[in-house]
N, C-alpha and C positions, 0 to 999 in steps of 0.2 A: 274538649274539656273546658270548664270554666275557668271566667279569668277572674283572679281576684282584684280588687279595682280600690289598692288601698288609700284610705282620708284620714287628717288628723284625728287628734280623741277631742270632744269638745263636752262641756261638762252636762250639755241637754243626753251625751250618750253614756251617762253613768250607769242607770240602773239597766238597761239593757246590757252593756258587757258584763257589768255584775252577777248578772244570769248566768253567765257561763262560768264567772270565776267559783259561782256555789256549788256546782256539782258537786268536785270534790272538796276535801279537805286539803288544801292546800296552804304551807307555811311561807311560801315566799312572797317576800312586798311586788316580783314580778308580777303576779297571779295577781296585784290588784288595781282595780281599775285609778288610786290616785296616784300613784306612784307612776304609772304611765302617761297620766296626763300630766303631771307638775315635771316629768324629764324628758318630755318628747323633744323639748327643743333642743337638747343638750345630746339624748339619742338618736335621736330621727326613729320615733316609733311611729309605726302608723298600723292601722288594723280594716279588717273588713271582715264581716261574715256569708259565704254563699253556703248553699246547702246544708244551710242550719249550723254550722262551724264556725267557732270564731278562729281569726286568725292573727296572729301581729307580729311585726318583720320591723327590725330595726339596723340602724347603719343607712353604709351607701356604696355605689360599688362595689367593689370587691370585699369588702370588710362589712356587706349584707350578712343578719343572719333570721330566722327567725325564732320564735317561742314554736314550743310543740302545741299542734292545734289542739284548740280547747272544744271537744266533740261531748255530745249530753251524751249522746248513746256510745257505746261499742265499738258497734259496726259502721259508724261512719269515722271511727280515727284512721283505718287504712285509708279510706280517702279524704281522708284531710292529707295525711303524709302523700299521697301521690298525687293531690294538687300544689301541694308543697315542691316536689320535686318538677314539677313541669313549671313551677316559675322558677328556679333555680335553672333548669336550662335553655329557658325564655332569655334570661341573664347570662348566660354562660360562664356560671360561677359553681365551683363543687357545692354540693349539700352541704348543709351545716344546719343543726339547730343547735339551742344552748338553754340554758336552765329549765334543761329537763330532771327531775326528781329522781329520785330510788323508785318511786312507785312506778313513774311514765316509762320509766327503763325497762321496770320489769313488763310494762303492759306491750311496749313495741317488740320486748323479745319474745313474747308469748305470742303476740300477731305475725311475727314477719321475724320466726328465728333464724339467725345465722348470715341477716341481712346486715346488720349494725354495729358500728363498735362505739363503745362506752369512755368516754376520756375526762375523769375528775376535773374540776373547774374551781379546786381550793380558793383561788383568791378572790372569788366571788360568791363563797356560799357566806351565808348568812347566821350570826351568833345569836341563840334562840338562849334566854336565862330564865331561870322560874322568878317570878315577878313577887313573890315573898322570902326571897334571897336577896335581893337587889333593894327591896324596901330595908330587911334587917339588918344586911351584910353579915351574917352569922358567920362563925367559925374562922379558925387558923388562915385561910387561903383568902382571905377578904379583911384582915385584922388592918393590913396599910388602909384601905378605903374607910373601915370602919374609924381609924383613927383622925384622918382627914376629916370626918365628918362631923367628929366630936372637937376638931382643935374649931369649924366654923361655929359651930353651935354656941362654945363657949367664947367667943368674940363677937360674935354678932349674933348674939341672944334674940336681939329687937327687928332683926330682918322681917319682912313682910313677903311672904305667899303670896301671889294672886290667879287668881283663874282669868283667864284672858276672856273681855265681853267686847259689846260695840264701846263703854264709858273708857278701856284702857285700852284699845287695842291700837292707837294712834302712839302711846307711850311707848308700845312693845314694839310698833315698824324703828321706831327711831332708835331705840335702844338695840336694835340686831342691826340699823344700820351704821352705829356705832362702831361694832364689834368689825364689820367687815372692813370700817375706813380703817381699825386699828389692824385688821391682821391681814393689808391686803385685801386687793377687790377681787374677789371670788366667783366672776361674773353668774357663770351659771347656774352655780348656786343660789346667789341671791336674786335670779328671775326668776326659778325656780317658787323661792321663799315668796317671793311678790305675788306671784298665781295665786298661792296658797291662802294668801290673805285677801286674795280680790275674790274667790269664789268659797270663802272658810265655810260658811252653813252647809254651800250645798255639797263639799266633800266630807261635812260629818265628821272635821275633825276637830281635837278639844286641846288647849295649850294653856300655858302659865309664866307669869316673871318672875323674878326675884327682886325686890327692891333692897336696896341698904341705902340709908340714911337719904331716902327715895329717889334715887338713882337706880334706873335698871342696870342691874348688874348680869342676868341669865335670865335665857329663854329657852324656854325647850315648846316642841305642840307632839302631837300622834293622834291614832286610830286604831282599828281593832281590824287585822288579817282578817280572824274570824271570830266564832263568838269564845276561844278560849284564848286568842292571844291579841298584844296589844303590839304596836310597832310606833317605835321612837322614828319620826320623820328629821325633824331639826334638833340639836339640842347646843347650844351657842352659851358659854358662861367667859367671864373674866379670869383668864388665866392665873392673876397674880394673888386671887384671893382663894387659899388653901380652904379644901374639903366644900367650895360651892357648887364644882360640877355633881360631887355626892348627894348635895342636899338638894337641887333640883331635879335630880335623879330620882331620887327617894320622896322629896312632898310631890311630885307628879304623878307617879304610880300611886299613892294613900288616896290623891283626893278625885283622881279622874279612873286608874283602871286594878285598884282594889282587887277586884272580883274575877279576873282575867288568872289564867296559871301561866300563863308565858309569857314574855316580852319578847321582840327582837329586836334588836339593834344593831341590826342592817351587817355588809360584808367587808370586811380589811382592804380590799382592792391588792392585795399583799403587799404592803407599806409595812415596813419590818417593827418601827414606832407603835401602828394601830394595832398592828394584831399581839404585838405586845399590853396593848392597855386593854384589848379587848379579853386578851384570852385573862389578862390579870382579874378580870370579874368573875371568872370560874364559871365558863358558860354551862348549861346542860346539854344542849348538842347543837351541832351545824348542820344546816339546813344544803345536804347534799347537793351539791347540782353537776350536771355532767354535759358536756358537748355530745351527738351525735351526728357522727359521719359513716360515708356506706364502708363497709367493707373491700379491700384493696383486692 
């Protein structure tokens, strides 16, 4: 059986994994090729493709797991899963995979029924908001955010948007590395955020500051999952200044993903705080994901 012979993600191998992440319709920032490349270091992801499958397996030792292989056709997901499993006991490590969808669920229990069990992965699905909620914050269940946004507005009236180019993006490294001297060195994070900005064109993705009284105060960047949703990567503001995380929130989706119906803004990691402020925005759904192991 072949061996999978996995290598870092490096940004010349974008549009080729990207190949596979179009097949389907997929909403998770998993499924996209910047998201693996700006956390490899921080996951230990690495990928390979044989027999036309891609593949990527992250961790180490024993706390290996992999993505469900990404197969264009059908008939080659069974053997993606049982090249999968003959490196899992290459490693002598049980099977695992992990952010597998509703759909992948349903596709492995329709190939290989009564092999697999299904085990929710809550603290890592991912809050998906329709992106003309989030711009307007309408109704009863958004009224605190709404309010926040209107006590910024009418304080700092004169604040300045900007779209992040080559002319400011030297304003914007220092001002997010601002934030991290003030809240704590965040390491991986802010390698992370460093990638981002060393390869920004060729990830295609689109960012913005906030100045007050020209002082960067927030930053936020993202990209588009697919052609209907957008996905907030960074989004970094000044805690002490009421309703600016709202308003970087909302001039970022106006002026960069308008035309998108979704947003995602990424998983709680179940931190009892985030998934308080997250569910506080009145998501429209979470982006399922499930661990799969064999059957006992």
């Amino acid at each position: 059986m072949a061996i999978i012979d996995f290598k870092p993600f490096r940004i010349e191998d974008k549009a080729l994994i990207d190949s596979y992440f179009r097949v389907h319709h997929y909403e998770q920032i998993d499924c996209t090729f910047n998201t693996l490349f700006l956390w490899q270091k921080a996951h230990g992801t690495s990928w390979d493709i044989v027999d036309d499958i891609l593949f990527v397996k992250a961790g180490e030792g024993k706390d290996t797991f992999f993505l469900p292989p990404f197969a264009k056709r059908e008939e080659d997901f069974v053997h993606g899963l049982d090249l999968i499993h003959a490196e899992y006991d290459r490693m002598g490590i049980d099977f695992r995979l992990k952010s597998a969808s509703r759909w992948v669920t349903e596709q492995i229990e329709r190939l290989c029924p009564g092999k697999y069990d299904f085990i929710e992965d809550r603290d890592n699905e991912e809050y998906v908001y329709l992106t003309k909620n989030m711009i307007t914050l309408p109704g009863k269940k958004l009224r605190m955010k709404k309010n926040h946004l209107n006590s910024f507005l009418r304080q700092y009236s004169d604040y300045q948007y900007e779209s992040i180019t080559k002319d400011n993006m030297e304003d914007a490294k220092e001002g997010i590395h601002d934030w991290f001297v003030r809240h704590g060195d965040i390491e991986e994070e802010e390698e992370a955020m460093q990638l981002c900005f060393d390869h920004w064109d060729e990830l295609g993705v689109r960012g913005a500051i906030i100045r007050i009284y020209g002082k960067v105060e927030a930053f936020t960047n993202g990209d588009l999952v697919n052609e209907r949703m957008a996905h907030i990567i960074f989004e970094k503001a000044n805690p002490n200044i009421r309703g600016l995380y709202q308003a970087i929130n909302r001039d970022f989706l106006i002026h960069e993903f308008a035309d998108t119906e979704f947003v995602n803004r990424e998983e709680d990691l179940g931190v009892p705080g985030l998934r308080e402020a997250k569910m506080g925005y009145n998501p429209d759904h979470l982006t399922e994901k499930f661990d799969v192991i064999l059957k006992k």
